[in-house]
N, C-alpha and C positions, 0 to 999 in steps of 0.2 A: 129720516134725517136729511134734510135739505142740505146739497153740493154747492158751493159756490159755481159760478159761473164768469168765464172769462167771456170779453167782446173781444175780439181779433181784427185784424185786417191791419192795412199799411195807412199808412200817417196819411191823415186827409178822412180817411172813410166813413168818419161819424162816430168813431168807438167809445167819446166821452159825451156826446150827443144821447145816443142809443144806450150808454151804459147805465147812466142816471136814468133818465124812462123805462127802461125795464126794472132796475131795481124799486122805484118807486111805485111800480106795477104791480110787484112782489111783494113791497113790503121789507125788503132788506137793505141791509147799509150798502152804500156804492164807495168805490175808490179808484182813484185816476192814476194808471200806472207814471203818467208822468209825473206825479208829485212823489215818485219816490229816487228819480232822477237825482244822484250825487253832481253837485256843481260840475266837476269834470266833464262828466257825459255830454251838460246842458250846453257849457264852453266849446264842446268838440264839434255837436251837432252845429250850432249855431253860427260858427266856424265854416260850415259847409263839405265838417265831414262825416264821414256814416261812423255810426261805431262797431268794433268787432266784437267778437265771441269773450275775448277776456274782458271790453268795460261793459256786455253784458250781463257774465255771470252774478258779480254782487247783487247788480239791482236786480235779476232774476229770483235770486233765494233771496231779500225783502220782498219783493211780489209773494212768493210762495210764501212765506212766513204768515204773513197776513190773510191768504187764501187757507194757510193751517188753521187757523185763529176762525176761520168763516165754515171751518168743514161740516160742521154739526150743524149750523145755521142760518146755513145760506151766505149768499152777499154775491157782490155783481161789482168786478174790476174788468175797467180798460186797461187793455196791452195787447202791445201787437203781437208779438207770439208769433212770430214768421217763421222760424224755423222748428220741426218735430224737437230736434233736441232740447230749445227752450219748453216747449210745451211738454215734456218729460220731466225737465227740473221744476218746473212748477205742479205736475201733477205730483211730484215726491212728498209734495207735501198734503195732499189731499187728493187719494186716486179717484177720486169720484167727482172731480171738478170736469164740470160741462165749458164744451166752445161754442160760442157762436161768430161763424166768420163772416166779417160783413165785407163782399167782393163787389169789385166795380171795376171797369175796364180802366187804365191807364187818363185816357182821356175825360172821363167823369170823375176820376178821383183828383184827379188835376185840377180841374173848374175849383170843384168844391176848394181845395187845398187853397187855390187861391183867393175866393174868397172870405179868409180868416187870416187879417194881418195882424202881425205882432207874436206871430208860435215861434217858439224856438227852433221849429224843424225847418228848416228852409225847404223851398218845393225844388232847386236842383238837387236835392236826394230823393225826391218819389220815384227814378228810374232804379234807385239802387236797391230800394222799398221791395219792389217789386222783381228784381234779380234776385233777392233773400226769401222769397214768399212760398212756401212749402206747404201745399193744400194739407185737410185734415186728414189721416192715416184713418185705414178701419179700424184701432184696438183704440181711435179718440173717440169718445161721443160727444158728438157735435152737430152740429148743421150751416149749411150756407147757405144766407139770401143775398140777395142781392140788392146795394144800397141804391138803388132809381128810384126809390120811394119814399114815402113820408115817415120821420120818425115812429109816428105812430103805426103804421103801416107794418114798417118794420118789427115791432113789437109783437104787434097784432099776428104776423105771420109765425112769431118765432113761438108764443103759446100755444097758437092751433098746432104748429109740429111736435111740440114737445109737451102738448097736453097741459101746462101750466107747470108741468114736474120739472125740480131742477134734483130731484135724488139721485142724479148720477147715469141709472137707463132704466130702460122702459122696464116693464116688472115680466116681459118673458126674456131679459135679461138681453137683450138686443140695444145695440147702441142707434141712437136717434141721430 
C-alpha cells in the first residue's frame, strides 16, 4: 500500500515545482500545502510576518487530513514541514508518509525565491524559514537532495534512492 509522500523545504525551494513532477512521475494526485492556507495565515505572511506554532496547527491537521485520505494510495503534497513536531502531526495521520527535503543554501534558495513574483510569501521571511528548519530525525523516512538541479534531476535522484517505493521503508524495514 503506497504512503503519501511530503516535498519539504523552506519557501523558495521548489516544493510545488518538484511536487507536481514527482507525482505525475508516480501516477498519484498532487496537492499544494499552500492552497490549504486560511485567509488569515495568507494575510499575515503577506504582511511580512512568519506565522507561529498556533496559525500553524489548523492548517497542519488539513494537510494531514488529506495525507489520511492518501494513506492507502499514495499522493505527493508540498509543505514545508520545518519543524519535527509538524512533521509528527502530519504523520498522525498516516505513519508511513515519506519526506523528501529539498535543501539549498540560503543564497540559492534566495535567487530562486526571487525569481517568482507575485507569492504570497515575501523573501524578508526566507531568514526566518531557515531559523525554523529542523533536518529530518532518524524515526522520519526521508531523504535529502539537494535543489542545484533540474527538476527532473531532482526526481530522477529521489527514485533511484528510494527505488520508486513510496510504501513507507525499505522492506528490511530501514528508513530511506
Amino acid at each position: 500500500m503506497p504512503s503519501p509522500i511530503v516535498v519539504m523545504g523552506v519557501s523558495g525551494s521548489g516544493k510545488s515545482t518538484v511536487g507536481a513532477a514527482l507525482a505525475q512521475r508516480l501516477r498519484v494526485p498532487f496537492a499544494d500545502a499552500d492552497d490549504f492556507h486560511p485567509a488569515a495565515n495568507i494575510a499575515k505572511m503577506a504582511a511580512g510576518h512568519p506565522l507561529n506554532d498556533d496559525d500553524r496547527r489548523p492548517w497542519l491537521e488539513t494537510i494531514g487530513q488529506w495525507l489520511g485520505e492518501h494513506c492507502g494510495d499514495g499522493g505527493v503534497m508540498s509543505c514545508s514541514a520545518l519543524k519535527y513536531q509538524y512533521r509528527v502531526q502530519l504523520r498522525s495521520h498516516c505513519a508511513g508518509t515519506r519526506f523528501l527535503h529539498l535543501f539549498g543554501t540560503p543564497e540559492v534558495i534566495g535567487a530562486r525565491q526571487a525569481s517568482r513574483p507575485g507569492h504570497f510569501m515575501p523573501a524578508s521571511l526566507l531568514a526566518s524559514q531557515f531559523e525554523t528548519l529542523e533536518p529530518l530525525q532518524p524515526d522520519e523516512s526521508g531523504v535529502v537532495i539537494d535543489v542545484g538541479q533540474s527538476i527532473d534531476s531532482i526526481v530522477d535522484e529521489y527514485i533511484s534512492l528510494t527505488g520508486g517505493d513510496h510504501r513507507g521503508e525499505c522492506s528490511d524495514g530501514e528508513n530511506i
